[in-house]
N, C-alpha and C positions, 0 to 999 in steps of 0.2 A: 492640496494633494489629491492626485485620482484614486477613490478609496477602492474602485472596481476593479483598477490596474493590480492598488495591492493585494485584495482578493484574488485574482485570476493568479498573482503571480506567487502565493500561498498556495494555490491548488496546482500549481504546476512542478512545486519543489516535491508534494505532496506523491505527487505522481512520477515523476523522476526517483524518488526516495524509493518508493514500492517497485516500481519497476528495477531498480539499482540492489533491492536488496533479494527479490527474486533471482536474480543473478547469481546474486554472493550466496544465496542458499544452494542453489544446485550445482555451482563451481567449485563449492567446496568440496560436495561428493565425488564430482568429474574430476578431482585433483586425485583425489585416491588412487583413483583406478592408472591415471598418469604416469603414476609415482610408483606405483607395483610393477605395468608393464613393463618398464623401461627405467627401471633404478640404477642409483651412481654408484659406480666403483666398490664406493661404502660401503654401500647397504646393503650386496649383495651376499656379503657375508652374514649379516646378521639377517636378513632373509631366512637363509638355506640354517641357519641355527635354531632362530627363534619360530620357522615357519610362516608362510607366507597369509595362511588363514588367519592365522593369531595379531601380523602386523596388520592386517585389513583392518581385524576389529579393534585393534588399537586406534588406529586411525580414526574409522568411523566413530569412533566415541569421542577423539577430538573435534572431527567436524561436526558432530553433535552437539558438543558444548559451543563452541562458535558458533554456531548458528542459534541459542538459544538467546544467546549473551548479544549479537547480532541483534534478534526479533525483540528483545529487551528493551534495549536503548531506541531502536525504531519505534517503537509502540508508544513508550514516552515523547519522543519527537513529532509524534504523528498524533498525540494530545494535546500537545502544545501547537502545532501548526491549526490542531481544530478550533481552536481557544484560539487562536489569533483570527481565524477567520471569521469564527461567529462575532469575535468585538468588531470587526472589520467591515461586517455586512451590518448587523446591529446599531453601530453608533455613524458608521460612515456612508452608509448608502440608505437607501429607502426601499431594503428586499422586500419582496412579498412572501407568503405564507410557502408556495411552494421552495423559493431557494432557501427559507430559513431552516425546512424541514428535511430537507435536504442535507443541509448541513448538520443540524442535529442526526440524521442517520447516523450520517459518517462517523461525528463524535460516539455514540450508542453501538456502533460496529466497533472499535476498537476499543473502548472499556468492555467490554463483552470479549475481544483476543486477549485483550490485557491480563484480565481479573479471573475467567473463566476458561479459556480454550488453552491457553498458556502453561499455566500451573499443568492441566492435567497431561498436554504434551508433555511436558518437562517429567513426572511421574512415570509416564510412556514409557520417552527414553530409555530412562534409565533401566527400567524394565529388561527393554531391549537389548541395550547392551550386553547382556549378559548368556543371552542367547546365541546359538547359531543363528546366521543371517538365512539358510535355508530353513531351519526348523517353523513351523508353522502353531501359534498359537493363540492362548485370548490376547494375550501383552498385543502381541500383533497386527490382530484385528481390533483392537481399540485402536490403538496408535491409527492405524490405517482411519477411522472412523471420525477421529478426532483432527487430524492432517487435511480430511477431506473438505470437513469443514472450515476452517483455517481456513484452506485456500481458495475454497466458493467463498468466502466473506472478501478475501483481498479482491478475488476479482469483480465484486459486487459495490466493493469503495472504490476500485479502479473506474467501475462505470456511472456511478454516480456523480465521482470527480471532475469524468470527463462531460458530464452532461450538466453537472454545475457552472463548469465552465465554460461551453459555449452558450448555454443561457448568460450569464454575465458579459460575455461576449457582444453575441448578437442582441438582447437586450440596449447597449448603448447605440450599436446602428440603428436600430429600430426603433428608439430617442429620436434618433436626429433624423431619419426619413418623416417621420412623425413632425416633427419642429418644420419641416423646410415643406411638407404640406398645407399649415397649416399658415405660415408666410405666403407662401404661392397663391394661397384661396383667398386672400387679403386683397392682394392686385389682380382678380379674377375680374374680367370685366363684368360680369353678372352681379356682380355684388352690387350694389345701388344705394344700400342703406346708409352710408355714410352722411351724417350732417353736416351741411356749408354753412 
């Protein structure tokens, strides 16, 4: 089995995954606003009853919990996909000190969203929730502070993943321009040393 193939292709779900669930985080809030402009039939009455501010923050506090419950389950997967890759470079390849450290970033970046940035997001929230979405305060500005971070870290995994992988990449060409120099210098005519 090519163990570089299954690494690259570890770091490629890795990245599909983060990228896919960046998506699913800001589509959720972009649904909201969908769903208020241009409501069905239904709703339109319970709108103009319940208020249109009120059903926002209804809303927002479901996309909030989706999304939390979302980054949850990803985080786990994204622990488990690290753990597959470090046994993967580990026992299957012959990484050197930068791809290994590399990889360990990555793992040390998400238990760090997991255990530490997470929880106090999730605390945030809930905070928020309870606010005007106008009103300006600390809950606000932590959340803001904590978010920020969050997502300097994803895109921080996004760029090391990406640069894990065309190192493992290019790494195997670079084998084999390497291999096929080193045949070529063989039947170099200058070479002479050969015993008859």
């Amino acid at each position: 089995m090519h163990h570089r193939r299954l690494a690259t292709l570890l770091l490629g779900a890795w990245l599909a995954g983060s990228l896919f669930m960046a998506d699913v985080a800001t589509g959720n809030f972009r649904a909201i606003n969908q769903v208020l402009e241009s409501p069905a039939p239904v709703m339109t009455e319970s709108l103009d009853t319940v208020g249109a501010d009120k059903v926002r923050m209804i809303l927002r506090m479901l996309a909030a919990e989706q999304n939390r419950r979302h980054f949850e389950r990803w985080e786990w997967a994204q622990i488990a996909l690290g753990l597959g890759l470090a046994l993967t470079l580990v026992f299957g390849t012959h990484p050197g000190r930068i791809t290994l450290g590399v990889c360990g970033l990555l793992l040390v970046l998400v238990v760090v969203q997991r255990w530490l940035l997470s929880p106090e997001l999730a605390t945030s929230t809930k905070a928020l929730e309870l606010l005007n979405p106008n009103e300006i305060s600390a809950e606000k500005a932590r959340f803001e502070i904590y978010h920020r971070v969050y997502s300097g870290i994803e895109l921080a995994k996004i760029g090391l993943a990406v640069g894990l992988a065309a190192r493992l990449l290019l790494y195997r060409s670079r084998r084999r321009r390497d291999f096929r120099q080193k045949v070529d210098s063989v039947h170099h005519a200058d070479h002479r040393s050969v015993n008859r």
